[in-house]
N, C-alpha and C positions, 0 to 999 in steps of 0.2 A: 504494500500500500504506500501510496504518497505521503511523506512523515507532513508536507505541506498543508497537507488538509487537513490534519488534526489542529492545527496551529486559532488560535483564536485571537477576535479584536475585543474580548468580554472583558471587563475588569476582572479581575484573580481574587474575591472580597472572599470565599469559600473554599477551602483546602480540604486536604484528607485530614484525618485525624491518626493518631495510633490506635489500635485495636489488638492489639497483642495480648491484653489483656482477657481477652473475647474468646479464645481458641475455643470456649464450649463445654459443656458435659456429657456430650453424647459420642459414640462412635465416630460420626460426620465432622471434620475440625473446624472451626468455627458457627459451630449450631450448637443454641443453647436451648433444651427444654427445659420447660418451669411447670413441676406437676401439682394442681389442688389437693388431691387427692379425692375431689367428689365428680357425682358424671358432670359431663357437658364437652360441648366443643372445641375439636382441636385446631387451634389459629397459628397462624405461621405470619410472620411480616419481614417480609425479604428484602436486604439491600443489597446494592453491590451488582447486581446482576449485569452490567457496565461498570469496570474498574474505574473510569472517570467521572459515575454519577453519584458524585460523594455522599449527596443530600440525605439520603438513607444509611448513610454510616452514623450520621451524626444523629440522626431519630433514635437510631438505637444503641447511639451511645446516652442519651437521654433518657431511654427509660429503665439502664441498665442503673445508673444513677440517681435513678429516680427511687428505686427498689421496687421497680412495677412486680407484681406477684398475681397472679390468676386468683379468683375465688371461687370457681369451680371450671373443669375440664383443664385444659392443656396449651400452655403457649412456648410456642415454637419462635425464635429471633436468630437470623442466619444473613453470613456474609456470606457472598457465593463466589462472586469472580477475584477472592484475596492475591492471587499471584498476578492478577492483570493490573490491581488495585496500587500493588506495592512496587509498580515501576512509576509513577506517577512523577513527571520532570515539568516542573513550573513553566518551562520554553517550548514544548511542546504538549500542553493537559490531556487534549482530545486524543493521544494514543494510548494513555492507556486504557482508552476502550475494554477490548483487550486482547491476548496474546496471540493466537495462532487463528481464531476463527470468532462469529458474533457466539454467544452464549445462548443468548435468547433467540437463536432460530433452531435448534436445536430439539426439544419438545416433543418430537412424534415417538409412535412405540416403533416406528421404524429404524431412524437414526436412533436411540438410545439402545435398541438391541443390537444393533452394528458393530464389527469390532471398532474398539477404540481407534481415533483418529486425531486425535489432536489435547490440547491442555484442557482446554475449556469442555469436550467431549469429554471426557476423564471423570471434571468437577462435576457436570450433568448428570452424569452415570451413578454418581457418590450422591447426590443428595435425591436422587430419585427416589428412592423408600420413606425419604421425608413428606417427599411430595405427593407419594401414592397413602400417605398414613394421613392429612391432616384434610378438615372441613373447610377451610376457608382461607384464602391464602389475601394478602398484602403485599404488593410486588411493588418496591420504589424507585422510581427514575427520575431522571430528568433531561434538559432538553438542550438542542445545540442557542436557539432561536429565545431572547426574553420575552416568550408566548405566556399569556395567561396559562395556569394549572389546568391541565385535563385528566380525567378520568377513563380510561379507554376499559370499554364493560365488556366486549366480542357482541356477540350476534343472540347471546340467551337471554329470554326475558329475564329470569334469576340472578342473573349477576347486575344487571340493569337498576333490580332491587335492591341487591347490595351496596350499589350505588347511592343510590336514594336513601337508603338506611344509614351510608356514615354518613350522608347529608354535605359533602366535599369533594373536592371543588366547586366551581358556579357550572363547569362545564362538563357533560357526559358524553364520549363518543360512540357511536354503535359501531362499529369496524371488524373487519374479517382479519384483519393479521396482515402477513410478508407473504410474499409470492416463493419469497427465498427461502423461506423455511417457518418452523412455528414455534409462536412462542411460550415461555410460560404458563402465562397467563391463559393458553388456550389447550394447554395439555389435557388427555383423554377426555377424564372427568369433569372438568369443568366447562367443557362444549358439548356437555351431551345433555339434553333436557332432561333426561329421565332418574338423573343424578344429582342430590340435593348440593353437593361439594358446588361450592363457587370460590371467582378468583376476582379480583380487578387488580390491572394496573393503574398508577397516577401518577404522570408525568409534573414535578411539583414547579419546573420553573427552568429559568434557566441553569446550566451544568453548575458556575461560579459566581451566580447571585446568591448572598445571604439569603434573600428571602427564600429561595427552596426547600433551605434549611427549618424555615419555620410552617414553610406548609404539609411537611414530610412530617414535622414533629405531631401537627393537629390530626394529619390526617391517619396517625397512627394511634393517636389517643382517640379518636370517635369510630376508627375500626375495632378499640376493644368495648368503646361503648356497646354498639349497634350486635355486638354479639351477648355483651351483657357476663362478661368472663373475666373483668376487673371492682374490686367493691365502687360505692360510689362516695367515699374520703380521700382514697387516691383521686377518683376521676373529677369531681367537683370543682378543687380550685383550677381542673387545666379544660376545662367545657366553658371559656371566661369569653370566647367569639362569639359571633351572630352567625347562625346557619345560613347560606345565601340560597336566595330562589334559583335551582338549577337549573338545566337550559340541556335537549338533546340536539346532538349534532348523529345525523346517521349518514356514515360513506355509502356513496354512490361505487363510485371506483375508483382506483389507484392509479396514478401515472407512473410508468417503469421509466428510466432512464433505456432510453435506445443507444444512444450515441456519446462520446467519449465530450462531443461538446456541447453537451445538454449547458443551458443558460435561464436561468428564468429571466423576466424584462421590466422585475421591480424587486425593492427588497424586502421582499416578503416577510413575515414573524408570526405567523399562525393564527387563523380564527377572521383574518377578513375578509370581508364580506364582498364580493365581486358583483354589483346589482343584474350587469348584462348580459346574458348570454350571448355567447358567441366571441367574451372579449380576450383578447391573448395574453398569456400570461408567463410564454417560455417557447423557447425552442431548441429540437432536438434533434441535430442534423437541419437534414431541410423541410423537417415537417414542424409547425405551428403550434402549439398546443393552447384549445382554449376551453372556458369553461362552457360546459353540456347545458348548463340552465339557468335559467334569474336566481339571484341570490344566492350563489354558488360560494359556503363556507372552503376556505383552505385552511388544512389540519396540516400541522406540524412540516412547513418545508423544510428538505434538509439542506446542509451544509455539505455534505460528505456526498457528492457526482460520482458517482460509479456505475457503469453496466449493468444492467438487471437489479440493481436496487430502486426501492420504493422511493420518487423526489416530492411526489407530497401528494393527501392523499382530498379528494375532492368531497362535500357533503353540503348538505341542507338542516338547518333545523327545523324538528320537526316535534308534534305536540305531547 
């Protein structure tokens, strides 16, 4: 990869933390369970899953600190792409993405029964049994672009709910995933209706804005609310916001990068709103690319121009 295209013009106000402290108690190295010892739901809230989207390191360096403790069922706190994490060079942030391959496209029962092929397939492979044991997963990102916080729910009404339930971000997206592989958040069980286990992702901001840091930390305090598996003396003085009126956004389709000089023809930042159809918005090679319909939302354009990756993905709100 081009080390050029990691490189950013963000301000650097949000760094990695140390986590050494973190390595875990479980088999999996750095995943910590925390058992009540009475029934209920088992939650996972996952950072790291991008070695360079710190914002989630730093959540759950906060509720490690906090002495967050379940009061019934089971919480799971796990850094996943640690080796991609701990290359982390202030002159170039956005490599360490991370190491050998995306992490998060990874996900299907196909690739992960495959033989091992790379670092991040390895780490995949290892916390798989995590991922096939818990109810409801907390997956934390963040973004190239200083876009508003989005919630990316996939395509099930249930996770949509789960959405709605931590009440966060203002923004929810319906979206089908990567062309290039699957994520997370869309693993087995959590795309199948007939399966109560859900996931969401929420991309909380930008990569090296402070603020990420604080939306990562809310959005992981009202994912223990909305399950109701923290007392409510911990959760009380940190419920201190206003829930925002959400908003869906459901993709249409994806634009794939064709050509090596794909361009868009503004600088785009995610969530606006295009009123005309038919207006242009990028070119790739010598084809055009414009939007399909009135008030045509842009989700999250990227930074990173590659071949057959996702450059941004098209939608409408809808009611």
């Amino acid at each position: 990869m081009n080390p050029a295209a990691h490189r950013t013009s963000q301000p650097l106000e949000l760094l990695p933390i140390d986590i050494s402290a973190y390595t875990g108690n479980t088999p999996i190295p750095f995943v910590t369970t925390l058992e009540s010892g009475r029934p209920g739901p088992h939650l996972l809230i996952n950072a790291l899953t991008h070695g360079n989207e710190v914002c989630g390191a730093h959540a759950l360096d906060y509720l490690f600190r906090h002495n967050v403790a379940p009061k019934r069922g089971r919480l799971s706190l796990s850094f996943a792409n640690v080796a991609a994490y701990e290359t982390f060079d202030a002159t170039n942030p956005g490599a360490s993405r991370y190491l050998d391959e995306d992490f998060n496209r990874l996900w299907s029962a196909e690739v992960l029964d495959a033989p091992t092929r790379s670092r991040e397939h390895e780490r995949a492979k290892a916390l798989r049994p995590l991922i096939d044991d818990i109810d409801h997963l907390l997956d934390l990102h963040s973004m190239q672009a200083p876009s508003p916080a989005l919630a990316l729910a996939g395509t099930t009404k249930k996770c949509r709910t789960t959405c709605a339930t931590i009440g966060v971000p203002t923004h929810i997206v319906i979206d089908a995933g990567h062309a290039t592989g699957v994520r997370m958040r869309d693993y087995g069980p959590f795309s199948d209706d007939n399966d109560n286990r859900t996931a969401v992702l929420i991309e909380c901001g930008q990569h090296w804005h402070a603020d990420s840091r604080d939306v990562a930390i809310d959005a992981a305090v009202r994912f223990l609310a909305a399950f109701d598996v923290v007392g409510t003396d911990w959760l009380a003085p940190r419920l201190t916001s206003a829930q925002p009126e959400q908003r869906i956004v459901e993709v249409s389709n994806a634009v794939t990068v064709q050509h090596a000089d794909f361009q868009f023809l503004d600088d785009y930042q995610g969530l606006e709103v295009i009123p005309q159809a038919g207006t242009a918005i990028a070119r790739d090679g010598d084809q055009t690319v414009v939007t399909p319909y009135d008030d045509c939302v842009l989700i999250m354009p990227t930074r990173r121009i590659k071949r057959g990756q996702t450059a941004v993905r098209l939608g409408r709100f809808v009611a």
